[in-house]
C-alpha positions in Angstrom: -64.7 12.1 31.2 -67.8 12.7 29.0 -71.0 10.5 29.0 -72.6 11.7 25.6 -71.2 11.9 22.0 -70.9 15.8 20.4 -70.8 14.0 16.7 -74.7 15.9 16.7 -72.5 19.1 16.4 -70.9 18.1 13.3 -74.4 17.1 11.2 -75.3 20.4 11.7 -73.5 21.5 8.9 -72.1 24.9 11.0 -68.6 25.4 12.9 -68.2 23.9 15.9 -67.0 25.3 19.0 -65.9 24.8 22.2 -67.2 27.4 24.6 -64.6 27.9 27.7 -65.4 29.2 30.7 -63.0 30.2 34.0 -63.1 29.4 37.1 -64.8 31.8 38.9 -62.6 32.9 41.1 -60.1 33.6 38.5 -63.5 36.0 37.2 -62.9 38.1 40.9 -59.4 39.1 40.7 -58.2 42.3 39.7 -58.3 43.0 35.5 -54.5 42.3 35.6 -54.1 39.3 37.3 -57.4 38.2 35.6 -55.9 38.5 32.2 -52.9 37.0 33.2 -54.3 34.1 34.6 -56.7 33.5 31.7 -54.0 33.8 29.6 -52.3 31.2 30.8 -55.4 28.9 30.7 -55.6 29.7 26.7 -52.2 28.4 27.0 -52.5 25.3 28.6 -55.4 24.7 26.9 -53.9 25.0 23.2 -51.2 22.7 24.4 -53.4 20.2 25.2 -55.8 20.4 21.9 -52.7 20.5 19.9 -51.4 17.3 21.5 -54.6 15.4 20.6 -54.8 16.6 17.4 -58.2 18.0 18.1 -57.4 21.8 17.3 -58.0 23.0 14.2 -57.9 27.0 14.1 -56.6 29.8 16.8 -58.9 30.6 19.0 -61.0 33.6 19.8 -60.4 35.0 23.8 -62.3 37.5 25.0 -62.3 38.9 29.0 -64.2 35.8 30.6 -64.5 33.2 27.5 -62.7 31.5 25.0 -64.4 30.3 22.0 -62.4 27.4 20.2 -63.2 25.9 16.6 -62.7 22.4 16.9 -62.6 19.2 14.6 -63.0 16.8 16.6 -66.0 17.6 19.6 -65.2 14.3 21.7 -61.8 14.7 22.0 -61.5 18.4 22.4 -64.2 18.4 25.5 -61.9 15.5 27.3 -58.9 17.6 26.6 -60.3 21.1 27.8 -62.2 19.7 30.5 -59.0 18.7 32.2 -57.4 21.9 32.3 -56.8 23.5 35.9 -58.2 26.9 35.5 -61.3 25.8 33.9 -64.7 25.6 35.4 -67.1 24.2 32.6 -66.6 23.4 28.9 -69.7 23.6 26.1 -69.6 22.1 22.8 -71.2 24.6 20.4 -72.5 25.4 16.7 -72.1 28.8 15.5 -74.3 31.4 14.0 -74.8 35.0 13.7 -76.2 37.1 16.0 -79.4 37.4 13.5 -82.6 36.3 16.0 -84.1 34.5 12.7 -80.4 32.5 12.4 -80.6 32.3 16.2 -83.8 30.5 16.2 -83.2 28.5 12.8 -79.8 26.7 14.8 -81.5 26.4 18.3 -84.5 24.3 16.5 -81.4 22.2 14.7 -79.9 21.6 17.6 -83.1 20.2 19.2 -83.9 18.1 16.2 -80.4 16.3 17.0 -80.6 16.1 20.4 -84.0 15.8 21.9 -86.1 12.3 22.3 -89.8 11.6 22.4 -91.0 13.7 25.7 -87.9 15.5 26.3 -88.5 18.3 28.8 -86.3 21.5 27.7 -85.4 24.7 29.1 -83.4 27.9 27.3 -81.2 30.3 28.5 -79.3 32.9 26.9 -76.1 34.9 28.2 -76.0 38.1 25.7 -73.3 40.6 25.4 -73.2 43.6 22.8 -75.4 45.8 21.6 -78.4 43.9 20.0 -82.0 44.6 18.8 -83.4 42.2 21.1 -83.4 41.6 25.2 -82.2 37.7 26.0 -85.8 37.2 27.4 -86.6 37.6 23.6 -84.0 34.9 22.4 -85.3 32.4 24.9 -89.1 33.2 24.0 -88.5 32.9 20.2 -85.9 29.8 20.5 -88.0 27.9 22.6 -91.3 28.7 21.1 -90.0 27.5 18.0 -88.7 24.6 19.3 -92.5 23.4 20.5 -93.7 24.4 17.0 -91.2 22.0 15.3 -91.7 19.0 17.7 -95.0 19.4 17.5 -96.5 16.0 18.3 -93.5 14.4 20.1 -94.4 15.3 23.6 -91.8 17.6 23.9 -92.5 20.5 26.4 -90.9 23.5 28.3 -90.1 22.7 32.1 -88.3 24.8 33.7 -87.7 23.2 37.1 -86.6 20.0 35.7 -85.6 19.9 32.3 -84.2 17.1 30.7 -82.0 19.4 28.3 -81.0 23.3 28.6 -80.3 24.3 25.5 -77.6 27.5 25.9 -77.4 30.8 23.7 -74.1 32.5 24.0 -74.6 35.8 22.1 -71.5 37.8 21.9 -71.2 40.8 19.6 -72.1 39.7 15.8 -71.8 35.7 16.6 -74.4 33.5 18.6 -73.5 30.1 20.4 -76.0 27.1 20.4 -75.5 24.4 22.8 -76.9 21.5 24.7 -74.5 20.7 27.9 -71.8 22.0 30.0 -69.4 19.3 31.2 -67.8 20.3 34.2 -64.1 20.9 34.5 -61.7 21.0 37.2 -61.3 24.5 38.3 -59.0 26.0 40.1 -56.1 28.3 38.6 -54.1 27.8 36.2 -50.8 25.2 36.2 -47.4 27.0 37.4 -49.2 30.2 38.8 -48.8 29.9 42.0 -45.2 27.8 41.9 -43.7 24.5 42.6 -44.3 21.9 45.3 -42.8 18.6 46.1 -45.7 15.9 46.5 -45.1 12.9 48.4 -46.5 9.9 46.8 -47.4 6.1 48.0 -49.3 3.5 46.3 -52.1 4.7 48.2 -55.3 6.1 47.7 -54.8 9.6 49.8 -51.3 11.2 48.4 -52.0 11.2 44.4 -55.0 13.1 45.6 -53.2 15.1 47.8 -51.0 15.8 44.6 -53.8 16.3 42.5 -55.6 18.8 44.8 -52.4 21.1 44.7 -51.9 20.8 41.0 -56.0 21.9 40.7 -54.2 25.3 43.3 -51.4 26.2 40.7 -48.5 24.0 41.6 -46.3 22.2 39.6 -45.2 19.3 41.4 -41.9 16.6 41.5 -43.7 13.4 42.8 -41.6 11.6 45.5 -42.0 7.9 46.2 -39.9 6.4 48.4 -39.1 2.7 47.6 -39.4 0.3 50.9 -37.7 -2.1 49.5 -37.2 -5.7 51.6 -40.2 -3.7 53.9 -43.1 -4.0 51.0 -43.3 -6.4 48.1 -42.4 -4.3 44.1 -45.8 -3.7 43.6 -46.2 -0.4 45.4 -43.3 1.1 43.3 -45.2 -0.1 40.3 -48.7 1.3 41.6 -47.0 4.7 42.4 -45.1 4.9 39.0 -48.3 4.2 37.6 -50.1 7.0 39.7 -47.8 9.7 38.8 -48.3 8.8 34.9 -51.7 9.5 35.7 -51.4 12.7 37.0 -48.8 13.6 34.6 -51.9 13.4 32.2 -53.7 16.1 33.9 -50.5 18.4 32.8 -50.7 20.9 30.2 -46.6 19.2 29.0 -48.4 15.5 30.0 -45.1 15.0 32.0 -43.9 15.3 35.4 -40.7 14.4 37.4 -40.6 11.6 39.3 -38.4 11.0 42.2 -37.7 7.4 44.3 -36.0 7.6 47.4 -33.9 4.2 48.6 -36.1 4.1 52.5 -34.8 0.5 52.9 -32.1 1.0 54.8 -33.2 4.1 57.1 -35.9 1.5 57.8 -33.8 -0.8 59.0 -31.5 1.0 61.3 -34.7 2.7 62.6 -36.1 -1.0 63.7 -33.1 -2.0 65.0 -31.9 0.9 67.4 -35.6 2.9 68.0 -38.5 1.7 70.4 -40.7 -0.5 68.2 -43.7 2.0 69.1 -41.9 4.8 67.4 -41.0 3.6 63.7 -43.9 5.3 62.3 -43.3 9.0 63.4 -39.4 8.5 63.2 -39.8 6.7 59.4 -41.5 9.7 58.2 -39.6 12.4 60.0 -37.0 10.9 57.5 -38.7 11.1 54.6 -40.1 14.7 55.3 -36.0 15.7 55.6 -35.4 13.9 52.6 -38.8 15.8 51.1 -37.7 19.3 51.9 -34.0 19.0 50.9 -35.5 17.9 47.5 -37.5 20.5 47.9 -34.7 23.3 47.9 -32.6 21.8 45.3 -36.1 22.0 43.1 -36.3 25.9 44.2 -40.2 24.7 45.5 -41.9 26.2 48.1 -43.2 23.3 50.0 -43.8 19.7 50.5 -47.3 18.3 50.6 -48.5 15.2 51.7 -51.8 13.2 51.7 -52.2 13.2 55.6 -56.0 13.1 56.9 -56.3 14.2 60.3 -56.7 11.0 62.8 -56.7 8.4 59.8 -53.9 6.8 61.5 -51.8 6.6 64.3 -49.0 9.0 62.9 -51.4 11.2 61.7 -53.0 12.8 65.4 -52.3 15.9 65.6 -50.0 15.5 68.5 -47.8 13.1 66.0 -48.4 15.5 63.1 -46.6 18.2 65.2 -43.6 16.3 66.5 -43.1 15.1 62.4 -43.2 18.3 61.1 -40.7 19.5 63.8 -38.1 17.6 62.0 -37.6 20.3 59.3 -37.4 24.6 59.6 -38.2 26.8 57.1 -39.7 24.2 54.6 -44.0 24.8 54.6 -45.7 21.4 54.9 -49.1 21.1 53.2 -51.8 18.8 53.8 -54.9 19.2 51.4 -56.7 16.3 52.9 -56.7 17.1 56.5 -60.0 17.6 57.1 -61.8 15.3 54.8 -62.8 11.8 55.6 -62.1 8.7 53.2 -65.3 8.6 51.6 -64.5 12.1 50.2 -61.0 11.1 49.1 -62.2 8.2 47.4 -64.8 9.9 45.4 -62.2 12.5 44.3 -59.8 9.3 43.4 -62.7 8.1 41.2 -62.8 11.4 39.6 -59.4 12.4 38.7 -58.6 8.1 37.9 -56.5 7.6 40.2 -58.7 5.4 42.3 -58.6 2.0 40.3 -55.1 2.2 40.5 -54.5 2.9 44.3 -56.6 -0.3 45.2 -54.9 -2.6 42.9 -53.8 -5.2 45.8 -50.0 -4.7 47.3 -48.1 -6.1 50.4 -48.3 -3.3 52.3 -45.3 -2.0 54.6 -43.8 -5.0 57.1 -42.0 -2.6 59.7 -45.5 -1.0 60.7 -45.5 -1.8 65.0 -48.0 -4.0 66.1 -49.2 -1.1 68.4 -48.1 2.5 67.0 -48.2 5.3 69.7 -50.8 7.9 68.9 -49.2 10.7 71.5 -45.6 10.5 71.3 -43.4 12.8 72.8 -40.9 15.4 71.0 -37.7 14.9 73.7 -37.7 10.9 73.5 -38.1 10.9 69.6 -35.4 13.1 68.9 -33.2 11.0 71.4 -34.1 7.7 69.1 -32.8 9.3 66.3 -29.5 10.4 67.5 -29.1 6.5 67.6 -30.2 5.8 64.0 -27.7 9.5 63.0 -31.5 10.6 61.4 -29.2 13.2 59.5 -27.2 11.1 58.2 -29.8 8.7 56.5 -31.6 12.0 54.5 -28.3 13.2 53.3 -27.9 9.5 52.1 -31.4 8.9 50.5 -30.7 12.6 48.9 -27.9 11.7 47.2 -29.7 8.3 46.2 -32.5 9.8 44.5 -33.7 8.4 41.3 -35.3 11.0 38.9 -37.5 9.6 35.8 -39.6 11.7 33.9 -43.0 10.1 33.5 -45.7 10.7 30.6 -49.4 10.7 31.2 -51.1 7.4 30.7 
C-alpha cells in the first residue's frame, strides 16, 4: 500500500507517530454521532495495530485526530491506511510546541528526506493558544530549511513541490511530517449494519462487497458453487477473494457462505426457454440471498451488477430479477460505473489479480440471452422448475466457513 519507507522517522532520535485523520464526512455530522463514529475508528484501528504487532502505547484522540506512537512506521501506515473511516494517514516525529524545537525537527526531517534539487513546500495546521500565527511556523521552518541545504539546489515551490513537509501543532506538542498516504474513507465498519454480498470469481462483486464494507456494512459473502456448470477454479478464486476482503476487516475475518446452484441449474435448462436461464438462474440465487439475509438479521443483499454490462443486467431484466423477492432491499454499488472504473478500484483494494486468474466460466449461459424479457412468461417458467422449492433447498444446503484475510 505504501511506496516509500518511514525508517527516516526512527533516525531521528524523537517518538514517532502516526497522525489519523477522518473522513470528512464523518467531520460534518452532529458532535454526537461524530464522536461516536470516531470512536469506533480508534477502535478498529487499535485492532488492527495490535494484530500486527505495530502498536506500542495508547493512543492520544482528540475531536478530529488521533495521534498514535508507533514502533514500527511501515507496518503501522499499511495497517491504519486500511481502516474504513479513515481518510489519510501521516507518519510523524514529535516535538514540543517550542518554534526553536519546531524549526530544529522540521530541518531533521528534511536532512532525511530531501535529495539534491528537491523542491519543498510547508504547511502548518495549528490549534491552541500559541505565541506564534502558522504563517510564522511555515516562514521560520522553511527558511531554515534553505539555510541548511544551502548548496544542494534545494528551493521553495509552492505550485509543485516535490515534498510538503506538514506541521501539526496541537496544544503543547508539534507534529513533523513528510507524506500523507491516503486511506480508504468512508465510515466506520458495523455502523451502519449488516449486508449479504453476493460474490463470483469475478472482477465486479468483491468490489461490489468492498464498496459496501468502505459504507459501514459488515458483510456474509455468498458464492454460489456451479458445480458440473463451471470447472473448481471459480470456488477457489472466490474463496480466495473473500480472504482478501476479510483483510480489510478490523477482526480480519468474514463469513463465508457457498450455495449448491448445480442442481437449480439443471432443472432450469431442462424445463425453462433456453433464452431465459440467465434471469431465472439469478432470480434463484437472489431468493436464496435474501432468505440468508433474514436468518443473518441483515438489511440487504448487494450485488456487483453494472447497468447494461450484460444481458441480465438491462434495466428491464434488473426489474423482473428483483421482483422475485419483497421486503428484502437490493443494492447495486456498481451500477453506474463502467469496467474501467471497476478495474482500477480491483487494483486498489487487491482483489484484481485474483479475479483475472483464468477459470472456465459458466456452461449453461444461452447462446443468445434475451435482453427485455417479460415478468408474466418468467414467472410461468418457474412454476415448472417449483423456483421455491430449489431456494428452500440451496438454503438448507448452505456451507458456512469463516475465512481469514490473506
Amino acid at each position: 500500500m505504501i511506496a516509500v519507507s518511514y525508517t527516516w522517522t526512527k533516525r531521528l532520535g524523537a517518538p514517532v507517530y502516526l497522525i489519523i485523520r477522518f473522513s470528512g464526512e464523518i467531520g460534518v455530522k452532529s458532535s454526537r454521532v461524530r464522536v461516536r463514529y470516531e470512536r469506533r475508528v480508534l477502535r478498529d484501528l487499535v485492532k488492527r495495530l495490535k494484530r500486527a504487532g505495530a502498536f506500542s502505547h495508547e493512543p492520544t484522540y482528540v475531536f478530529g485526530r488521533i495521534y498514535v506512537p508507533v514502533e514500527d512506521p511501515d507496518a503501522a501506515v499499511n495497517e491504519a491506511a486500511k481502516v474504513f473511516g479513515v481518510s489519510s494517514v501521516s507518519p510523524a516525529v514529535k516535538a514540543s510546541s517550542k518554534l526553536e524545537d519546531i524549526v530544529d525537527l522540521g530541518v531533521k526531517v528534511a536532512l532525511s528526506t530531501f535529495k539534491e534539487g528537491t523542491r519543498f513546500a510547508v504547511k502548518c495546521r495549528r490549534v491552541g493558544e500559541h505565541p506564534y500565527r502558522s504563517p510564522d511556523v511555515v516562514k521560520a521552518v522553511g527558511s531554515a530549511i534553505l539555510r541548511s541545504l544551502k548548496g544542494k539546489g534545494v528551493k521553495v515551490d509552492l505550485d509543485r513541490p516535490d515534498i510538503i513537509v506538514g506541521v501539526e501543532v496541537r496544544e503543547g506538542d508539534a507534529y513533523v511530517y513528510v507524506d500523507e498516504v491516503e486511506g480508504p474513507g468512508g465510515l466506520p465498519t458495523g455502523s451502519q449494519g449488516r449486508v449479504v454480498c453476493l460474490i463470483s470469481g469475478g472482477i465486479d462483486s468483491p468490489v461490489a462487497a468492498w464498496m459496501s464494507m468502505r459504507r459501514g456494512c459488515i458483510p456474509a459473502l455468498l458464492h454460489f458453487d456451479l458445480e458440473d456448470f463451471a470447472g473448481p477454479e471459480t470456488r477457489a478464486k472466490a474463496l480466495d477473494l473473500a480472504k482478501r476482503l476479510a483483510g480489510w476487516m478490523p477482526g480480519n475475518r468474514l463469513r463465508f457462505y457457498v450455495a449448491r446452484h448445480g442442481e437449480a441449474l439443471r432443472r432450469i435448462k431442462e424445463a425453462a426457454p433456453e433464452r431465459l436461464t440467465c434471469v431465472l438462474c439469478k432470480r434463484v440465487m437472489l431468493g436464496v440471498a435474501c432468505r440468508l439475509a433474514s436468518l443473518r438479521r441483515a438489511k440487504g443483499v448487494v450485488t456487483g451488477d453494472i447497468l447494461g454490462e450484460q444481458a441480465s443486467q438491462t434495466l428491464s431484466n434488473l426489474y423482473v430479477i428483483d421482483s422475485a423477492v419483497k421486503g428484502c432491499p437490493v443494492f447495486r454499488p456498481l451500477l453506474g460505473m463502467d469496467k474501467a472504473e471497476v478495474e482500477r478500484l480491483a487494483q486498489r483494494i487487491g482483489t484484481y489479480e485474483i479475479s483475472s486468474r483464468p477459470e472456465e466460466g459458466c456452461k449453461a449461459s444461452p447462446k443468445r440471452a434475451a435482453t427485455r424479457v417479460d415478468l408474466g412468461e418468467v414467472e410461468e417458467a418457474e412454476a415448472k422448475v417449483d423456483a421455491g422449492g430449489l431456494v428452500s433447498m440451496e438454503v438448507e444446503g448452505l456451507e458456512e466457513l469463516v475465512v481469514e484475510g490473506g
